[in-house]
N, C-alpha and C positions, 0 to 999 in steps of 0.2 A: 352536325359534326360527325366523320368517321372515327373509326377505331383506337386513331391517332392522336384525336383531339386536333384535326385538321379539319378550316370551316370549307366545304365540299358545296359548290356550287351549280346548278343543272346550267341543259345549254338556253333552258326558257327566263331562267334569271338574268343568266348572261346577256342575253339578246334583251332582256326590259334595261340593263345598264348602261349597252349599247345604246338601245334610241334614248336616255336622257342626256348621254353623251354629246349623241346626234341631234337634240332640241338645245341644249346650249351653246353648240358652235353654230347653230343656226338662227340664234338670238341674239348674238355677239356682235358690231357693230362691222358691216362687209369694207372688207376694200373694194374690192371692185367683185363683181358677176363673175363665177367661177373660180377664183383663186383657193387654192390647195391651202395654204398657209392662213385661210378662215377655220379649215378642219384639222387643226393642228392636233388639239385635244384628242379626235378620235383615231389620226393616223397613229398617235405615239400608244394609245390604249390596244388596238389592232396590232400593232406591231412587239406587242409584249408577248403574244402566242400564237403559234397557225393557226388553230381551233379559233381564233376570233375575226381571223383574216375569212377564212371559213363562212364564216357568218356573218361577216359582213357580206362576204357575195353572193348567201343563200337567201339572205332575206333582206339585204338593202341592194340588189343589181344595181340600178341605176347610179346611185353612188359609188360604187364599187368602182362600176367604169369610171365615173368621173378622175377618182382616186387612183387609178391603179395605178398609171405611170409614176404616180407621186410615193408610190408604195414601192416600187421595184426600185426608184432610185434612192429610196430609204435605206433600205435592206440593202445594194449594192452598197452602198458607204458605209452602214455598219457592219458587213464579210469583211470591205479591204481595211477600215480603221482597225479592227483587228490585230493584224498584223503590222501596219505601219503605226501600232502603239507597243507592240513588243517588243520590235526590234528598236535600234538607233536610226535617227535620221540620214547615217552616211548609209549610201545602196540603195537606197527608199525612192528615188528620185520616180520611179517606174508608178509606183503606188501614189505618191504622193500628186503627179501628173494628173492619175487617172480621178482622186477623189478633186484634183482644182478641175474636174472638167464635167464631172455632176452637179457640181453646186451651178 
């Protein structure tokens, strides 16, 4: 714990929480060979901090690639949900277009 009483975690912890992350979506019963939505678990864990995104592609590459696209159109939906959750839905049509067209 720091100064704070804040539980302070390295990036070699982080990475052993990563791969158990990464052994139970890999244990998990497949849909089919390659589908993203096997690694659900670890894209939402990744996508809680860069620093994990980070590391995921420093020490898991191959996955990383597998994952990315599925990562960028994560993070694109959560920049524009954003926004087309502040406002009201009149005007929104622009936003609303673009997240029916990454799902």
């Amino acid at each position: 714990m720091d100064e704070n009483g804040e539980f302070v975690l390295n990036g070699d912890c982080l990475l052993e929480i990563m791969n158990y992350v990464i052994a139970n979506c890999k244990a998990k019963p497949k849909r089919y060979k390659g589908d993203p939505v096997d690694y659900d678990d670890l894209i939402h864990f990744v996508l809680a901090h860069e620093f994990f995104v980070e590391l995921l592609k420093d020490h898991h590459k191959r996955l990383y690639e597998d994952l990315e696209m599925t990562l960028v159109r994560r993070i694109t939906k959560l920049l524009i949900d954003l926004p087309v959750n502040k406002q009201s839905n009149v005007g929104n049509s622009f936003f609303l277009e673009i997240l029916l067209a990454i799902h």
